[in-house]
VOPASE-105724 format. One record per atom (N, C-alpha, C, O): residue in one letter; x, y, z. Coordinates in steps of 0.2 Angstrom, whole numbers, plus 2048, in hexadecimal, padded with zeros to 3 digits. Layout:
<pts>
AXYZ;...
</pts>
This chain:
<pts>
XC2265F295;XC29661298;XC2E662292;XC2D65E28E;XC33668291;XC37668290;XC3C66528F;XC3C662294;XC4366528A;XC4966128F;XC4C667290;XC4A66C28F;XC52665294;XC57666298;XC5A66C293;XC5B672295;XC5A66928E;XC5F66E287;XC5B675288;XC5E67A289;XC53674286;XC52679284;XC5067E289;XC50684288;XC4F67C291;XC4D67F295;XC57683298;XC5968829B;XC5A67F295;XC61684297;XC64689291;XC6968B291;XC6068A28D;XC6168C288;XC5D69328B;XC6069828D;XC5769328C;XC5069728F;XC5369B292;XC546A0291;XC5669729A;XC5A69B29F;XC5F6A129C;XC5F6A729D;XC6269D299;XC666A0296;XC666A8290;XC6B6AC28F;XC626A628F;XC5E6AE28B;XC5B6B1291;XC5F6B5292;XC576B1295;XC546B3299;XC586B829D;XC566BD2A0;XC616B329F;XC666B82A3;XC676BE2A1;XC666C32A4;XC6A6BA299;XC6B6C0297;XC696C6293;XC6C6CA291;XC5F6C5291;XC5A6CB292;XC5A6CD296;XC5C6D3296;XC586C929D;XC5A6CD2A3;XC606D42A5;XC5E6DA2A7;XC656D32A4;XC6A6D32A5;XC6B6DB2A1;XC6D6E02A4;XC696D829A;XC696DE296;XC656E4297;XC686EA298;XC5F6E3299;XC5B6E629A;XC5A6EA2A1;XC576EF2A1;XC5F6E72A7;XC616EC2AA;XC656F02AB;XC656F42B0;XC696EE2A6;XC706F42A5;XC6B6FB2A1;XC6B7012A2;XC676F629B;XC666FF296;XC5E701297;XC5D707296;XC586FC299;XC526FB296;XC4E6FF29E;XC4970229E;XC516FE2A2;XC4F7012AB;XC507062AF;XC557062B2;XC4D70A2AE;XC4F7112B0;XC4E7122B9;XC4D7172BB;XC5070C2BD;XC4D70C2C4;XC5370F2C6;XC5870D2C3;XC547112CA;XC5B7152CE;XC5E70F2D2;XC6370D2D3;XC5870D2D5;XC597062D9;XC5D7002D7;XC616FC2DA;XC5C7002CF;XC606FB2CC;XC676FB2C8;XC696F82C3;XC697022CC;XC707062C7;XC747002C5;XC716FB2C3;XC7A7002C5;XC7F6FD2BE;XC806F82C6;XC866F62C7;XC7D6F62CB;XC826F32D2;XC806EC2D2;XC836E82D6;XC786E92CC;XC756E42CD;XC796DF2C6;XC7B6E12C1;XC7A6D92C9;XC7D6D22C6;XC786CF2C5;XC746D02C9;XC776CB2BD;XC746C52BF;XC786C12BF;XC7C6C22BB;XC776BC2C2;XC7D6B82C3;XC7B6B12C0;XC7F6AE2BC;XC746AE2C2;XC726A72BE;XC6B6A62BD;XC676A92C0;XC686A22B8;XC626A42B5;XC5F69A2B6;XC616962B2;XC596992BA;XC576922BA;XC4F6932B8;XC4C6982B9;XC4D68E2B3;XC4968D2B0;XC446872B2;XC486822B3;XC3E6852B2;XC3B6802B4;XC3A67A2B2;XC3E67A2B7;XC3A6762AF;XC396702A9;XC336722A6;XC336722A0;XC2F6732A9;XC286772A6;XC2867C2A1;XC2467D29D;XC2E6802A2;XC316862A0;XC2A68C2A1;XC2868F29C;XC2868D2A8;XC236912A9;XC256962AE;XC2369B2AD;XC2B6942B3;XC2D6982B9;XC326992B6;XC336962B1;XC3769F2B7;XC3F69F2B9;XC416A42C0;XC3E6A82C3;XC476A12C0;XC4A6A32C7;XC506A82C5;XC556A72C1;XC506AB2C6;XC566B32C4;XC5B6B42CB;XC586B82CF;XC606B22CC;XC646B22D0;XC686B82CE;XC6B6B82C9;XC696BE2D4;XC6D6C42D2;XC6E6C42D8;XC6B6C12DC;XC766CB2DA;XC7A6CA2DD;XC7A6D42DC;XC796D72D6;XC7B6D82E1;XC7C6DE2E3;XC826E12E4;XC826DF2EA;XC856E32E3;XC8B6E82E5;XC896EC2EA;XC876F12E8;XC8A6EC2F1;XC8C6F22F6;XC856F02FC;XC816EB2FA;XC856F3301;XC836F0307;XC7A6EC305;XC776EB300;XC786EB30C;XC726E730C;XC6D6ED30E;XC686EC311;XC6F6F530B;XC666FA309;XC676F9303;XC626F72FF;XC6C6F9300;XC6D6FA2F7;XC6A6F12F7;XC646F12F5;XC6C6ED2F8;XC686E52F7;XC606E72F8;XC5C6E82F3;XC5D6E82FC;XC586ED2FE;XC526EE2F8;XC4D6EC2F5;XC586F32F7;XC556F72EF;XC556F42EA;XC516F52E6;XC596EF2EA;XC5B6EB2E0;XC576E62E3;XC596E02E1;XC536E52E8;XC4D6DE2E8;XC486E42E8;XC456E32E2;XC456E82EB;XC3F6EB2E6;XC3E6EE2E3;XC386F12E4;XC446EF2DE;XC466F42D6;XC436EC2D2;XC3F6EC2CE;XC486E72D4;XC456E22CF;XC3E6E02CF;XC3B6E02CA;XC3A6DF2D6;XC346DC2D7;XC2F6E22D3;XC296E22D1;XC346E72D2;XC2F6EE2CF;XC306EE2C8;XC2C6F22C5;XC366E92C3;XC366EC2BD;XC346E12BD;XC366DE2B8;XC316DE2BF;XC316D72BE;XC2C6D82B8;XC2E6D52B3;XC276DD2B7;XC236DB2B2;XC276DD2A9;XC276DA2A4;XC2B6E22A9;XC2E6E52A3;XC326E22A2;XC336E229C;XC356DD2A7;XC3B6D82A6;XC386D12A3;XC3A6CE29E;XC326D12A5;XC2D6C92A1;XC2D6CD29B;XC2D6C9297;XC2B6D2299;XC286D3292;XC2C6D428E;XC2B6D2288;XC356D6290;XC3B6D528A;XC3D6CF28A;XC426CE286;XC3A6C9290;XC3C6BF290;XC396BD28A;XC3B6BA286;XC326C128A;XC2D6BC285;XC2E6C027F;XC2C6BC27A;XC316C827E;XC326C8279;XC386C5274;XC376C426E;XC3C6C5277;XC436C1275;XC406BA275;XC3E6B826F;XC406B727A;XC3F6AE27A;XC3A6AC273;XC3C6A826E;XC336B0273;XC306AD26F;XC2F6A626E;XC2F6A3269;XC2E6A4276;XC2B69E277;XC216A1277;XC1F6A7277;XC1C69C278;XC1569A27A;XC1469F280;XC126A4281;XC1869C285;XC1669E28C;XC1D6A028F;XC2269C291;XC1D6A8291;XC226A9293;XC246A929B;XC216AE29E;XC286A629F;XC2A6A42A2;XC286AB2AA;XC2B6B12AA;XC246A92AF;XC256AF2B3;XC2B6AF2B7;XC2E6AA2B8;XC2D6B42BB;XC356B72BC;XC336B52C4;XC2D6B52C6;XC386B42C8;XC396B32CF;XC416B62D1;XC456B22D2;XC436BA2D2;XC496BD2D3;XC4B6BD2DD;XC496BF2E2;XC526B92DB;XC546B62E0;XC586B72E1;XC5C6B42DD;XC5D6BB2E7;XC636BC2E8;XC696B82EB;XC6A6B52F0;XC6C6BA2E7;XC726B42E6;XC776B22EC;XC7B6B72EE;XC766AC2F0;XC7B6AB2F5;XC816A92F4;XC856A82F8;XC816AA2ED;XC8A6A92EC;XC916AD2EE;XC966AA2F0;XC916B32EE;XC946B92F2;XC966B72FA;XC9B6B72FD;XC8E6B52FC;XC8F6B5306;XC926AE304;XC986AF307;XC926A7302;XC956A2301;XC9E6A22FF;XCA269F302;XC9F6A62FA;XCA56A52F9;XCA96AD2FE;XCAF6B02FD;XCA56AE302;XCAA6B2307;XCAB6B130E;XCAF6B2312;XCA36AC30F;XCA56A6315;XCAB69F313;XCAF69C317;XCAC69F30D;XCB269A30D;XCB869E30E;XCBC69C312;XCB86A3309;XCBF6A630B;XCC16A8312;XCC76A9314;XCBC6AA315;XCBE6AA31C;XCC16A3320;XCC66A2324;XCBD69E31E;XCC0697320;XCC769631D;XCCB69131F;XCC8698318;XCCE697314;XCD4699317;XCD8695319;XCD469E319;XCD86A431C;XCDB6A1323;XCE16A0324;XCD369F328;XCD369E32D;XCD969632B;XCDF69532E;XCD7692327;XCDA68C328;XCE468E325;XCE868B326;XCE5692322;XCEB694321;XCEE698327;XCF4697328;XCEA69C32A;XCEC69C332;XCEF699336;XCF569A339;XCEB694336;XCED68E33B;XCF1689338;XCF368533C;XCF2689332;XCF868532D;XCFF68832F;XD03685332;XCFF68E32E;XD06693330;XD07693338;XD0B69733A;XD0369033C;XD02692344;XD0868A347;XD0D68934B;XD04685341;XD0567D343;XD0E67E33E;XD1367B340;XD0E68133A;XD1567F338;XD1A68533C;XD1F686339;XD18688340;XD1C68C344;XD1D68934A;XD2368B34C;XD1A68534D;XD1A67F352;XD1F67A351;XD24678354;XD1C67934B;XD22670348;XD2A674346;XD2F670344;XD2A67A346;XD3067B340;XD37679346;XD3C677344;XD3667934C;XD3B677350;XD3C670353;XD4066D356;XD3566E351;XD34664356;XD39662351;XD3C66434C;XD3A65A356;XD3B654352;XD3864E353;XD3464E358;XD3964734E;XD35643350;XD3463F356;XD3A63D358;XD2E63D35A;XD2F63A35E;XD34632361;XD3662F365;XD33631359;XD3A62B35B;XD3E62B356;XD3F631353;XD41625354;XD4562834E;XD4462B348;XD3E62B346;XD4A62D344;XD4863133D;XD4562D33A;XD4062E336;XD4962433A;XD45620336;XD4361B33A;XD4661733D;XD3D61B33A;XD3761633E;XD3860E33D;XD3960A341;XD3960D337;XD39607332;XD3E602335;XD44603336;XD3B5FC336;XD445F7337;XD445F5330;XD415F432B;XD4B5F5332;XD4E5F232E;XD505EA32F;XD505E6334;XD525E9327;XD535DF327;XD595DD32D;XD585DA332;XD5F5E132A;XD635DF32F;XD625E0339;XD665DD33D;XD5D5E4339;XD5C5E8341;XD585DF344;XD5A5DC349;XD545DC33F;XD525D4343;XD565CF344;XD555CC348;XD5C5CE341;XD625CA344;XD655CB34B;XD695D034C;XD645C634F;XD695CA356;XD715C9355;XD735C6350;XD745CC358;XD7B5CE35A;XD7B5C835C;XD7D5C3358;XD7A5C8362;XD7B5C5366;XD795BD368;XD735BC366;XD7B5B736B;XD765B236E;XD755B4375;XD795B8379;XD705B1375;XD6B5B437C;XD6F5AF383;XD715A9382;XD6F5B3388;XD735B338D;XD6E5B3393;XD6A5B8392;XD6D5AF399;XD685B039B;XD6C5B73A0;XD725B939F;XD685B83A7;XD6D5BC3AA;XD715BC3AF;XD735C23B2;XD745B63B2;XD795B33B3;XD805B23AF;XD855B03B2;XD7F5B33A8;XD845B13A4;XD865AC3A2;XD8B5AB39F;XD815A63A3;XD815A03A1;XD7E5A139A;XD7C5A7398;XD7E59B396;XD7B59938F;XD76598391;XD75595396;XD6E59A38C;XD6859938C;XD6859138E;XD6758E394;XD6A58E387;XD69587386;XD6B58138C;XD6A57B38C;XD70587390;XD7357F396;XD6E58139B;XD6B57C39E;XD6C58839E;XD675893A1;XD615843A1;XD5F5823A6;XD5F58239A;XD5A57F39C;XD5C57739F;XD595753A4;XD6357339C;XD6456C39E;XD6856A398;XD6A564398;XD6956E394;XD6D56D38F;XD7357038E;XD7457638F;XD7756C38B;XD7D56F388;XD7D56F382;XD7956B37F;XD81574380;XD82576379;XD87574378;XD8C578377;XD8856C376;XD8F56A377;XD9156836C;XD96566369;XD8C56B36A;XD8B569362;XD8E562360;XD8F56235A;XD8E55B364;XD8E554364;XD87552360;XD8654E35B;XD81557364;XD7D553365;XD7954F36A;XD7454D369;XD7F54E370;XD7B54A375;XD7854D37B;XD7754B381;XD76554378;XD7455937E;XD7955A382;XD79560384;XD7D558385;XD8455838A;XD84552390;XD88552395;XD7F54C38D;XD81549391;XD8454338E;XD8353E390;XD8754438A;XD8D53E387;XD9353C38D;XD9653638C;XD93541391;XD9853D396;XD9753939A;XD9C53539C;XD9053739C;XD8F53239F;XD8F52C39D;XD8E5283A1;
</pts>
């Protein structure tokens, strides 16, 4: 096994022989100037790699630049292992890259959820809240005003049998 270092190293030449190679080195009409590569993975083994590319324009032309490539896969290993000049040169697997369909299913969702952002602050721009502006009690709001009155208008305290006569003898000092 390889490490990590050198198998991202590999990848990496690999993109970009690729890459070079079919801008100048491929004469296939299939593979005009419309093909990316976009990312380049390598095995720990360093025996496979995977060639992630991306196409410019509908899915006949995607079509053609998958088998323009699977048609130039061998000229494409013989300028990896000329360059790399490693033992055993790595065979090619070319894989079309879902990143394009990926990041244009998000921006659809992006869109969609800014929609619905400008829909909700169109709604709220005239509400108000359902209780007051400030929810929160306040210290002084727990002090009553008032002493409690039952609903007669008597005092709580005599109500029950008591007077509030502040002696102390509950009210029955007169007798």
């Amino acid at each position: 096994m390889a490490d990590n270092a050198r198998a991202k190293r590999l990848a990496d030449l690999i993109r970009e022989v690729v890459a070079k190679k079919l801008q100048r080195g491929i004469k296939d009409p299939r593979l005009g100037t419309h093909v990316t590569i976009t990312d380049t993975r390598v095995t720990g083994d360093l025996r496979e790699a995977t060639v992630f590319y991306t196409v410019y324009g509908d899915d006949e032309q995607r079509a053609e630049a998958a088998a323009g490539l699977e048609s130039a896969k061998g000229v494409l290993r013989s300028a990896v292992g000329a360059a790399a000049g490693v033992k055993f040169t790595p065979s090619l697997t070319f894989v079309a890259d879902a990143l394009p369909d990926t990041a244009k299913t998000i921006e659809d969702l992006l869109d969609k959820a800014r929609a619905k952002d400008a829909q909700v602050r169109e709604v709220s721009a005239g509400a108000t809240f359902a209780g007051d502006a400030d929810p929160y009690r306040k210290p002084e709001d727990d002090e009553p005003d008032e002493p409690d009155e039952s609903a007669d208008g008597t005092d709580a305290d005599a109500a029950d049998g008591h007077a509030a006569h502040g002696d102390g003898t509950g009210g029955d000092a007169a007798k």
